[in-house]
C-alpha positions as CSV (number, residue, x, y, z in Angstrom):
1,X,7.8,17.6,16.0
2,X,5.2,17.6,13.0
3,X,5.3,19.6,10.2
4,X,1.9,19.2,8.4
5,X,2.0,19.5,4.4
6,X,-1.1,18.8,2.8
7,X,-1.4,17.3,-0.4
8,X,-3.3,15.4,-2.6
9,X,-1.8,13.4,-5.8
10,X,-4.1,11.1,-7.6
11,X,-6.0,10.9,-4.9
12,X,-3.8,8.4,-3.4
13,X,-1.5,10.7,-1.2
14,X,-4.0,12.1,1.6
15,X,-1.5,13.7,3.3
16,X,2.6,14.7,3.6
17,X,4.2,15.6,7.1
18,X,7.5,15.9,8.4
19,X,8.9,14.0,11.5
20,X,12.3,13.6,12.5
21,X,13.2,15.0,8.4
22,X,11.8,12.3,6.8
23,X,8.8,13.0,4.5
24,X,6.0,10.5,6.1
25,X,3.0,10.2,3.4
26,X,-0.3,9.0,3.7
27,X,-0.8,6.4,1.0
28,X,-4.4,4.5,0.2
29,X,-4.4,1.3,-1.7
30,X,-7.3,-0.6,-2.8
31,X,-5.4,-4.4,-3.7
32,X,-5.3,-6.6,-1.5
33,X,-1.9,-8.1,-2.4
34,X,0.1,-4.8,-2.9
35,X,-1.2,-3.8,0.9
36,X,-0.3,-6.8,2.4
37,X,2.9,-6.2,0.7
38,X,3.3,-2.9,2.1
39,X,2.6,-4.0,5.4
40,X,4.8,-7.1,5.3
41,X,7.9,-4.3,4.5
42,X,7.0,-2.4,7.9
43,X,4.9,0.5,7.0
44,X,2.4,1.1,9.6
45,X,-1.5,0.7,8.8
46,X,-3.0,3.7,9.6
47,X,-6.8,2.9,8.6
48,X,-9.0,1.0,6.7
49,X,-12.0,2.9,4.9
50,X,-14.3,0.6,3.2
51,X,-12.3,-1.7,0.9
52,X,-9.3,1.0,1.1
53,X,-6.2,0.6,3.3
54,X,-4.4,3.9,4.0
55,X,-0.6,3.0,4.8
56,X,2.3,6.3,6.4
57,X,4.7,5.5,3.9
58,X,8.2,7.0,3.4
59,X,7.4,5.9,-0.7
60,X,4.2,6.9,-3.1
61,X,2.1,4.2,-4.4
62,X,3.6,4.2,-7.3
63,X,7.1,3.2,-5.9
64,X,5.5,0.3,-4.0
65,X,3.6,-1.4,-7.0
66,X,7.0,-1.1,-9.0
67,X,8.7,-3.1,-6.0
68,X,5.8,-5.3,-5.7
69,X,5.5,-5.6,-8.8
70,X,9.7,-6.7,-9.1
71,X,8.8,-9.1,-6.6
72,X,8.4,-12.7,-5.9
73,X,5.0,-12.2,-4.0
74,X,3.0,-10.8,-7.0
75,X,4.1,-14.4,-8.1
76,X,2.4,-15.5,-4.9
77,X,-0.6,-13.6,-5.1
78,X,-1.3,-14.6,-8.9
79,X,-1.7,-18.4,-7.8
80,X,-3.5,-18.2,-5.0
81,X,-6.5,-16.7,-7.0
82,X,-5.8,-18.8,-9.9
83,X,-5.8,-21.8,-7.6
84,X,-8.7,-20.1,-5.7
85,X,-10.8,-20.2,-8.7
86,X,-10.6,-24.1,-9.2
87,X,-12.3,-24.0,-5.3
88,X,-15.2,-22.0,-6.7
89,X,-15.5,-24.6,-9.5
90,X,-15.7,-27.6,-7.7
């Protein structure tokens, strides 16, 4: 069953707990690309609060922008709103 842990780092993790012993985290993130991302690699959205998605993660936030960041997508992501801006131009 659930273990609950609370926690708060950085005011990213909301919350820890403990299912099946794995440590589950509650992870909010506030870009767009890095939570599509996160989503894409199968963690499961929990909520959105304002402009805030809050992700239960088996990783911190920290360990998904390094992966992101290692990534092709960010790659994606940088030309889209580079190419986005010439649409806003025109």
């Amino acid at each position: 069953m659930l273990e609950h842990l609370t926690t708060i780092r950085w005011c990213e993790v909301v919350s820890k707990f403990v299912y099946e012993q794995k440590v589950f985290m509650l992870i909010s993130v506030n870009q767009l690309g890095l939570a599509a991302y996160i989503k894409m690699k199968g963690s499961d959205l929990v909520e959105v609060v304002g402009k805030t998605f809050v992700f239960e993660s088996l990783k911190s936030v920290n360990e998904w922008r390094v992966e992101y960041n290692n990534s092709c997508c960010i790659q994606h992501d940088i030309w889209v709103c580079e190419l986005r801006n010439h649409l806003r131009y025109e």
